[in-house]
N, CA, C and O atoms as a Tinker XYZ file with bonds, in Angstrom:
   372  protein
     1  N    109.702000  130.868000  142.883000    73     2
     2  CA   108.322000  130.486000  142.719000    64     1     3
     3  C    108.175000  129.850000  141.346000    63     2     4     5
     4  O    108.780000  130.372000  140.410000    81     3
     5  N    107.152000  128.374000  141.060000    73     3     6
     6  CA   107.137000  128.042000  139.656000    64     5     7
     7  C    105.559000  127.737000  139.548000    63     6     8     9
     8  O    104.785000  127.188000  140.331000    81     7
     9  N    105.428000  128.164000  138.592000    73     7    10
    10  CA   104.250000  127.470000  137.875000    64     9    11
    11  C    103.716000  126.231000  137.890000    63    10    12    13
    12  O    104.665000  125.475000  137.684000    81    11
    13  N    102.519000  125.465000  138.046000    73    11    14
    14  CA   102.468000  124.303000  137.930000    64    13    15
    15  C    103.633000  123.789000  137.849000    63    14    16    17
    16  O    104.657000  124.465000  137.939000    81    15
    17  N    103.609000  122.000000  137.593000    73    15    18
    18  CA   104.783000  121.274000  137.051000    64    17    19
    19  C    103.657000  120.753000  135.770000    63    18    20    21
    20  O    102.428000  120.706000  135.730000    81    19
    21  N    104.623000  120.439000  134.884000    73    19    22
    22  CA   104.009000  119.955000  133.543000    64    21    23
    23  C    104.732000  118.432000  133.392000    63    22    24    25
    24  O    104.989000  118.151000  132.221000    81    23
    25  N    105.041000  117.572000  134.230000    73    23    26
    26  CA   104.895000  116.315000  134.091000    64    25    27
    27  C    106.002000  116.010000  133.352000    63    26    28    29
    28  O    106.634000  117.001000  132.987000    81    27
    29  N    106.469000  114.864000  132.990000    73    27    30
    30  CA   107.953000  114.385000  132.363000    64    29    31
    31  C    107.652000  114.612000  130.711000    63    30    32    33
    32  O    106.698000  114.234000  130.030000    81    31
    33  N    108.427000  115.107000  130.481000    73    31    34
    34  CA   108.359000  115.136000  128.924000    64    33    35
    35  C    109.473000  114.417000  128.151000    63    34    36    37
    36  O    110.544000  113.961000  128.552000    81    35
    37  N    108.937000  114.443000  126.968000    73    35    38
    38  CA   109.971000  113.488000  126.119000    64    37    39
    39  C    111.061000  114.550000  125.034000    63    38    40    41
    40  O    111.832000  114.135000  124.169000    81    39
    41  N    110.837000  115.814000  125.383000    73    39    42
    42  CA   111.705000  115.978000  124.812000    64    41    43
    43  C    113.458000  115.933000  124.220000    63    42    44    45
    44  O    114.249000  115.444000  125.027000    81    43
    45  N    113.877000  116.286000  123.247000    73    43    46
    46  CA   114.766000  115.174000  123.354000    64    45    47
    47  C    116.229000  115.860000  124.093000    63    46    48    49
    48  O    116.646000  117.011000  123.959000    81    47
    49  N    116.668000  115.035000  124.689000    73    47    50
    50  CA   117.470000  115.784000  126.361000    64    49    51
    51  C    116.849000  116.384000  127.255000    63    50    52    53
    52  O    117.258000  117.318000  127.945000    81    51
    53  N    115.543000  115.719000  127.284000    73    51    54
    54  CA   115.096000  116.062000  128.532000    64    53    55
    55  C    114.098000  114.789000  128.905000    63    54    56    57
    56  O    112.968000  115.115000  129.271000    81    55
    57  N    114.294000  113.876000  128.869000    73    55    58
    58  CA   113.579000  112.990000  128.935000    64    57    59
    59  C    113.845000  112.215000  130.376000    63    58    60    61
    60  O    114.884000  111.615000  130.654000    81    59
    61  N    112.792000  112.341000  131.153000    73    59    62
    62  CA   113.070000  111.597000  132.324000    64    61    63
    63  C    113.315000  113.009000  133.709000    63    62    64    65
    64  O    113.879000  112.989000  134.803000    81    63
    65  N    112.491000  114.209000  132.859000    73    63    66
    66  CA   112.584000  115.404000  133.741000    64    65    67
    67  C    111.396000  115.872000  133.868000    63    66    68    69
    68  O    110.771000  116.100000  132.832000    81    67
    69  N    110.705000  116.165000  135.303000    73    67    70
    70  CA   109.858000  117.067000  135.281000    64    69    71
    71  C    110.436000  118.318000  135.075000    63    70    72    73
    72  O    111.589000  118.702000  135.272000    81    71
    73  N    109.090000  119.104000  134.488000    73    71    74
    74  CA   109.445000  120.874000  133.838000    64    73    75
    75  C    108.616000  121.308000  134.714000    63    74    76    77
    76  O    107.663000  120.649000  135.130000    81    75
    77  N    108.922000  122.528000  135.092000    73    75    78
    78  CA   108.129000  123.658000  135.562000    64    77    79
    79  C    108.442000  124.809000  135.050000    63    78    80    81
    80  O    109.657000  124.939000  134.905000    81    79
    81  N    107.511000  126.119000  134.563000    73    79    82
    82  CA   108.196000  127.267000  134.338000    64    81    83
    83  C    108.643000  127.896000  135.812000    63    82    84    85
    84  O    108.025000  127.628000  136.842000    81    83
    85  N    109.932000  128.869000  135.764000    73    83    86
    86  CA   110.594000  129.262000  136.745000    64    85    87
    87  C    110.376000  130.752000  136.782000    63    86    88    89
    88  O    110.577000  131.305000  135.700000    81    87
    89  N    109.978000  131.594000  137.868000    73    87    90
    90  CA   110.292000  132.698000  137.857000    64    89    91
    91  C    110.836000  133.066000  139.198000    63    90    92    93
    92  O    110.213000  132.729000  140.204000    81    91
    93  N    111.827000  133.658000  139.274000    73    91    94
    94  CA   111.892000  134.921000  140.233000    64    93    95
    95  C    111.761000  136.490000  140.175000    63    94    96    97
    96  O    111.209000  137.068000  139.239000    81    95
    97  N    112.392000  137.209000  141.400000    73    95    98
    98  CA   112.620000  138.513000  141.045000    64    97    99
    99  C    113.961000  138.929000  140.360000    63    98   100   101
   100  O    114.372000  140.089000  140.322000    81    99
   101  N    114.624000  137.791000  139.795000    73    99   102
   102  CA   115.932000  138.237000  138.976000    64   101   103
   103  C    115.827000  137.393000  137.717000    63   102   104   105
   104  O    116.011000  137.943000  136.631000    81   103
   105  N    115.567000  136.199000  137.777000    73   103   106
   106  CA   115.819000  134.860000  136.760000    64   105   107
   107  C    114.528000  134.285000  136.382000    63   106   108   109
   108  O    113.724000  133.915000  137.238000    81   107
   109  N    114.290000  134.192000  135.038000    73   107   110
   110  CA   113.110000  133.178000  134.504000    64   109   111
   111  C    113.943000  131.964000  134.125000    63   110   112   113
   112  O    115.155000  131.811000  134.277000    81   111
   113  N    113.116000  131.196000  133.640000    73   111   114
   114  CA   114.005000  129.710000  133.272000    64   113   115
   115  C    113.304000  128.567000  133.249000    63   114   116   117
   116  O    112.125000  128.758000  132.949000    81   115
   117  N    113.601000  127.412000  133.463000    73   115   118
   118  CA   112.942000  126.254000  133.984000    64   117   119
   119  C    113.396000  125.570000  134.199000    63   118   120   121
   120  O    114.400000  125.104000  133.660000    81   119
   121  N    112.757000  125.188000  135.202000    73   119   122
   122  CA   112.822000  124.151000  136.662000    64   121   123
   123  C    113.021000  122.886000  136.889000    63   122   124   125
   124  O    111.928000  122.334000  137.017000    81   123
   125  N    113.723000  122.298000  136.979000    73   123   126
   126  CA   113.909000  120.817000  137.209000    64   125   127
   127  C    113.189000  120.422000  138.278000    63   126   128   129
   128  O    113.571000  120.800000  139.386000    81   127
   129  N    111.946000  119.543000  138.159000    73   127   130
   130  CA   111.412000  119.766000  139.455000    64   129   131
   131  C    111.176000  118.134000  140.284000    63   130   132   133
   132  O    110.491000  117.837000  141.264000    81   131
   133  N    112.033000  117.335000  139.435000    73   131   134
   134  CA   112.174000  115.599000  139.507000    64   133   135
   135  C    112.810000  115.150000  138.456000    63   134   136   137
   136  O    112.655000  115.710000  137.371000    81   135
   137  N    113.861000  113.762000  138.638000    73   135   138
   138  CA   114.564000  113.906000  137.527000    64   137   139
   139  C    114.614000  112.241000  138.145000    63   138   140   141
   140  O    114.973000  111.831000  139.248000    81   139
   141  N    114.071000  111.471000  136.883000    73   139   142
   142  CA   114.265000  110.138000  137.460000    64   141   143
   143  C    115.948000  109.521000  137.285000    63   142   144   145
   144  O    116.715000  110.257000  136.664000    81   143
   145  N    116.405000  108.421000  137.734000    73   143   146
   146  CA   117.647000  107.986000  137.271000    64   145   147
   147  C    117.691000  106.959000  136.326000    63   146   148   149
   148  O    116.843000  106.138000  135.977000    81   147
   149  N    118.976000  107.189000  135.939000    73   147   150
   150  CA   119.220000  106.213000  134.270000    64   149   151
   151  C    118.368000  107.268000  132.884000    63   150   152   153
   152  O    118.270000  106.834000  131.736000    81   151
   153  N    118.053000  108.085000  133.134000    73   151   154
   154  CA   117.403000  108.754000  132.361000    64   153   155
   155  C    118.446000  109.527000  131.307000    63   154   156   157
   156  O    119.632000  109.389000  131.606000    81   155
   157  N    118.154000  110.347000  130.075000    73   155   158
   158  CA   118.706000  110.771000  129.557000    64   157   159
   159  C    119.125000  112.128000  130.267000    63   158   160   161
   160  O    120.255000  112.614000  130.295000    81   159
   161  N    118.063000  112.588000  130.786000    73   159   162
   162  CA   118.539000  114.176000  131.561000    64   161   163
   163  C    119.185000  113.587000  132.737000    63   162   164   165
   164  O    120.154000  114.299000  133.004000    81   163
   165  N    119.081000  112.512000  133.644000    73   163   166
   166  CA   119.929000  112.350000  134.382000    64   165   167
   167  C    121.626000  111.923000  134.143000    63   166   168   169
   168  O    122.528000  111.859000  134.979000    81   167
   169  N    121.646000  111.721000  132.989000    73   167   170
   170  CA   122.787000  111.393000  132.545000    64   169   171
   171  C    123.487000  112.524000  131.576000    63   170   172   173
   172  O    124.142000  112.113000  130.618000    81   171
   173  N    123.396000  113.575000  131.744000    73   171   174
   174  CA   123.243000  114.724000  131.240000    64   173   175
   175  C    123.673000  115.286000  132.149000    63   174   176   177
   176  O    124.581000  116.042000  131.805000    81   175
   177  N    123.454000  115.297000  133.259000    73   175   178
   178  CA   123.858000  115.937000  134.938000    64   177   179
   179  C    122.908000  116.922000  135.923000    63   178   180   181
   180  O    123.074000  117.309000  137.080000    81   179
   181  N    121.840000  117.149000  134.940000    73   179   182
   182  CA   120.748000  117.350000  135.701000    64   181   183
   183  C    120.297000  117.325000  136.839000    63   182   184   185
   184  O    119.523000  116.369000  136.890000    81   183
   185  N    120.342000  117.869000  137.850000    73   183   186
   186  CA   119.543000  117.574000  139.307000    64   185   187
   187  C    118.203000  118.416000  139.851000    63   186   188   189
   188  O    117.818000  119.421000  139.252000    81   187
   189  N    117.609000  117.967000  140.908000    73   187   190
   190  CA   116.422000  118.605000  141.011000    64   189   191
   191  C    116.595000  119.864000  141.715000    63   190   192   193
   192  O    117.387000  119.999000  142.648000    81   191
   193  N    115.605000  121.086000  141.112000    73   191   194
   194  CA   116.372000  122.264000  141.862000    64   193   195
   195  C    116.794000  123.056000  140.974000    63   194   196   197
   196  O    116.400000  124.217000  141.081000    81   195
   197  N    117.904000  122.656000  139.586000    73   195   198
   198  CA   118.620000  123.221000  138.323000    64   197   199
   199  C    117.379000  123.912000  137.729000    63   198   200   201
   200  O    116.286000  123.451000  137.403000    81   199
   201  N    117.921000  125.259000  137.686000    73   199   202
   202  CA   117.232000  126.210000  136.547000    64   201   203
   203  C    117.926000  126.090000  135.093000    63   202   204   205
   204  O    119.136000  126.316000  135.113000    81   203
   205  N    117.461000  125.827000  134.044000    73   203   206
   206  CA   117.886000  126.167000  132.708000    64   205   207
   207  C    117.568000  127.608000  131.842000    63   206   208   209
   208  O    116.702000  127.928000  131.027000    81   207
   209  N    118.541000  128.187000  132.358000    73   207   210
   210  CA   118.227000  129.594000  131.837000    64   209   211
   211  C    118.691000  129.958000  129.872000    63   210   212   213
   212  O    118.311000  130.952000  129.254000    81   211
   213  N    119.406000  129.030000  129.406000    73   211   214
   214  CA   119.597000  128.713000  128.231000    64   213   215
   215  C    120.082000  127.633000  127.796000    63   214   216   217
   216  O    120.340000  126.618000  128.443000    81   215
   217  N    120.271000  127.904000  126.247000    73   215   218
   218  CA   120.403000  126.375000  125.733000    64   217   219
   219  C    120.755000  126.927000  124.083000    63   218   220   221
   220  O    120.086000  127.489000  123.216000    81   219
   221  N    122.158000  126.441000  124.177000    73   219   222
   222  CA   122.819000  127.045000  122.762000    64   221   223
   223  C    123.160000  128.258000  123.044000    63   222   224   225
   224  O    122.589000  128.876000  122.145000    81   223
   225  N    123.891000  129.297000  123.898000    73   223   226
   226  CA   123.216000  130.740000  124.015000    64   225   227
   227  C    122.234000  131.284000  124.078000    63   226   228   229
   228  O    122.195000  132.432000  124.519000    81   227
   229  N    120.625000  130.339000  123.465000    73   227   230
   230  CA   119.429000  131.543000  123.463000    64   229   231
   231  C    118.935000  131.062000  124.790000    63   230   232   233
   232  O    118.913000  129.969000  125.357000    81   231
   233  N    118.490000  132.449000  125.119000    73   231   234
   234  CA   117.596000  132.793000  126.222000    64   233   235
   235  C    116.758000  131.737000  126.621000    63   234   236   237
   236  O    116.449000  131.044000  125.651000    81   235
   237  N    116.130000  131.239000  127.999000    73   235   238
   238  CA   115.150000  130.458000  127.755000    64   237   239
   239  C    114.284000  130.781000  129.382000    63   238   240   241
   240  O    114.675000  130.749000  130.549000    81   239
   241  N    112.913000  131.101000  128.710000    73   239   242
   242  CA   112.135000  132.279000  130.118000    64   241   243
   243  C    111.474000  131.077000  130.313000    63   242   244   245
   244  O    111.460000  130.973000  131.539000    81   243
   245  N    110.815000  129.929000  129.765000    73   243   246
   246  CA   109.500000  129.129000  129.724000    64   245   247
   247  C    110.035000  128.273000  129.344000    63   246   248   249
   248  O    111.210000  128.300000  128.980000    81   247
   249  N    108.912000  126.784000  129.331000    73   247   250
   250  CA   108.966000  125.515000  128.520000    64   249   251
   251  C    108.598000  125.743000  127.503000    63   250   252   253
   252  O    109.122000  124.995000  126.677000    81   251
   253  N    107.352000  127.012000  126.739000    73   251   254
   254  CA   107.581000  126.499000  125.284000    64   253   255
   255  C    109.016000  127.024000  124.676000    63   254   256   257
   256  O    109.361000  126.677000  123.547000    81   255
   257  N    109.772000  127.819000  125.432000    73   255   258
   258  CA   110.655000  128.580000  124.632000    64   257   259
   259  C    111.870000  127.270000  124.513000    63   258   260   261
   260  O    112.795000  127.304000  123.701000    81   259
   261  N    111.725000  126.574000  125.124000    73   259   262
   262  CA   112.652000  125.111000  125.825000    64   261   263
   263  C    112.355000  124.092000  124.567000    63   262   264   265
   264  O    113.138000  123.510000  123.816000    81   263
   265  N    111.207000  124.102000  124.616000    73   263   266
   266  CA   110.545000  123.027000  123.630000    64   265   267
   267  C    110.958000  123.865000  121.883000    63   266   268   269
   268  O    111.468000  123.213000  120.971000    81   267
   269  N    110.699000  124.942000  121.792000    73   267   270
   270  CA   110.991000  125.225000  120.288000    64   269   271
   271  C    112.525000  124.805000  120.154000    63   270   272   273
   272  O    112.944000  124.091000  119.243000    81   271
   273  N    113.255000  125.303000  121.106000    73   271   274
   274  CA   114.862000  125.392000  120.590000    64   273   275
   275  C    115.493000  123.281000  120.738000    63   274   276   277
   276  O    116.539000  122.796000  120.306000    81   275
   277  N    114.367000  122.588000  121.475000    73   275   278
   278  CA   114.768000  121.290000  121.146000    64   277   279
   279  C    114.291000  120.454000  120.599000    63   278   280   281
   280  O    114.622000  119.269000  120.562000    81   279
   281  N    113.039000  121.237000  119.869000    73   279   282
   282  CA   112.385000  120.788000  118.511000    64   281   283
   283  C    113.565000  120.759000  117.258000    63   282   284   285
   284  O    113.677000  119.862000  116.422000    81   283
   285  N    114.164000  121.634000  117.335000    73   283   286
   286  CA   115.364000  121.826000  115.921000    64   285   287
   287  C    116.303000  120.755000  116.144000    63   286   288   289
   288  O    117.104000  120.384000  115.286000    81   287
   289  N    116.219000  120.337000  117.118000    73   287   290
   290  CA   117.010000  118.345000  117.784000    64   289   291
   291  C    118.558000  119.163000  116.534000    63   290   292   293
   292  O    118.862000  119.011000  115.351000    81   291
   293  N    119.106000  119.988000  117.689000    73   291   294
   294  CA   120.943000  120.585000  117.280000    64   293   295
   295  C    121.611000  119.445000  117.526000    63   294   296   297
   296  O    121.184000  118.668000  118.381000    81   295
   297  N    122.697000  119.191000  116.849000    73   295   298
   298  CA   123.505000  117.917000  116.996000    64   297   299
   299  C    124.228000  118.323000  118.286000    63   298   300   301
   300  O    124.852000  117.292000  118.535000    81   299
   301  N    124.550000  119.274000  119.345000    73   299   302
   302  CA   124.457000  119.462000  120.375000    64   301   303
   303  C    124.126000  120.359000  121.305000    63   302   304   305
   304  O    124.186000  121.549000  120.994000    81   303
   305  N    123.750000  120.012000  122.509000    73   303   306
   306  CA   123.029000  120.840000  123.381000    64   305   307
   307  C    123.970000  121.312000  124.676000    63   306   308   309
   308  O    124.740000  120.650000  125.373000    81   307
   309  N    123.615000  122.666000  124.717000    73   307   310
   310  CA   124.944000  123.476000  125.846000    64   309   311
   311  C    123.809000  124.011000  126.723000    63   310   312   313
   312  O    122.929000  124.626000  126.122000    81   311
   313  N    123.676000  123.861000  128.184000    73   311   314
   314  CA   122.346000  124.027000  129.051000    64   313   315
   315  C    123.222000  124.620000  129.696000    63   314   316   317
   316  O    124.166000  124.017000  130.208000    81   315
   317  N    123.017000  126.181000  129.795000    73   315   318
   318  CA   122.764000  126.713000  130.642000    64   317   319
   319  C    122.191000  126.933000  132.077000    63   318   320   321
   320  O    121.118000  127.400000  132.460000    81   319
   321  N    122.780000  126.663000  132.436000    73   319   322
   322  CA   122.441000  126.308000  134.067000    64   321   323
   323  C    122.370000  126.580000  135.665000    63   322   324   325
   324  O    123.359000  126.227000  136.307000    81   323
   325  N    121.553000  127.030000  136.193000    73   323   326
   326  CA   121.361000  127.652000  137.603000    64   325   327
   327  C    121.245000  126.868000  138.611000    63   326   328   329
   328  O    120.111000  126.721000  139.066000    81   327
   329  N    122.339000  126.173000  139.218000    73   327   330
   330  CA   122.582000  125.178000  140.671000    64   329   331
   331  C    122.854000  126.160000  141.587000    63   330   332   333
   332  O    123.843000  126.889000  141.658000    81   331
   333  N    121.536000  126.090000  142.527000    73   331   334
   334  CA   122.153000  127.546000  143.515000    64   333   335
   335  C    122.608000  128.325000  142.749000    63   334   336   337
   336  O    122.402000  128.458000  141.543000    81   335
   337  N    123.526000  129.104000  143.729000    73   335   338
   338  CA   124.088000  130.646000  143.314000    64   337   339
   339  C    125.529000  130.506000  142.348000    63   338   340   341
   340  O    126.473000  131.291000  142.444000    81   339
   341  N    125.469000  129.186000  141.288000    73   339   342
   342  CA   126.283000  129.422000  140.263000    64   341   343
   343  C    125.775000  128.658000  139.082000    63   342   344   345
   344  O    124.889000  127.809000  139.179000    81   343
   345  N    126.216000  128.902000  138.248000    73   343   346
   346  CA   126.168000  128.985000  136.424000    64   345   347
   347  C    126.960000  127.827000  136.119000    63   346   348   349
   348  O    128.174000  127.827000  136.324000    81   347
   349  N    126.301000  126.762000  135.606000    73   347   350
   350  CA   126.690000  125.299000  134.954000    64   349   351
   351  C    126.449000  125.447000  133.730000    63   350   352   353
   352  O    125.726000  126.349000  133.308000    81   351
   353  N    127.032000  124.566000  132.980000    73   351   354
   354  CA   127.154000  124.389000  131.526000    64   353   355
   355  C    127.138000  122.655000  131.692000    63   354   356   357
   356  O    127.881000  121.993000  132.416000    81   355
   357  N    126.024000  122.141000  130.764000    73   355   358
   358  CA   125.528000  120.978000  130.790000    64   357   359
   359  C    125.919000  120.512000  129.395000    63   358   360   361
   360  O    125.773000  121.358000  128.512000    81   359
   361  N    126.362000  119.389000  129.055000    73   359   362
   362  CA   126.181000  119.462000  127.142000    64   361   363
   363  C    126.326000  118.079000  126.937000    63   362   364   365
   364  O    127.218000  117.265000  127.177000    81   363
   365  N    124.667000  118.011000  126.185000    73   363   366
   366  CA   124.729000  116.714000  125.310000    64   365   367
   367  C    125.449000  116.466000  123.839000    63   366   368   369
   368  O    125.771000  117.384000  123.084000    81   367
   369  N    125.596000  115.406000  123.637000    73   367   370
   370  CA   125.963000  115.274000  122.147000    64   369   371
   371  C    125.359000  114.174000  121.499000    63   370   372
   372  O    125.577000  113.964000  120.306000    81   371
């Protein structure tokens, strides 16, 4: 189940993604909920469906928690990742 969608944002490695916050009865996260192509998150490996349950190791329950840790724009990004019933590792540089 997700929350609204909050529309494409520009954040940076995530640009060209709708967000949604994600919850279930096991996993919070957020939601890939459209992912245009040629985009930076599409080129990233992103698909629609992908939960991002972290990013760098920290935890990530929500979009603002998404948005603080890619406000600090890390010289790289390790996404944690929920495709179906397995665990991806995404990483920009």
């Amino acid at each position: 189940m997700s929350a609204g969608v909050l529309g494409v944002f520009g954040f940076v490695g995530m640009e060209g993604a709708d967000l949604s916050d994600y919850l279930s009865d096991t996993q919070k996260g957020v939601k890939i909920e459209n992912i245009k192509p040629n985009t930076v998150a599409s080129k990233i490996g992103f698909k629609k469906n992908d939960v991002i349950i972290s990013v760098n190791r920290e935890a990530i329950e929500n979009i603002e928690q998404l948005k603080i840790v890619l406000d600090k724009k890390p010289s790289m990004l390790v996404f944690g990742t929920k495709r179906g019933n397995n665990i991806i590792y995404l990483v920009s540089e």
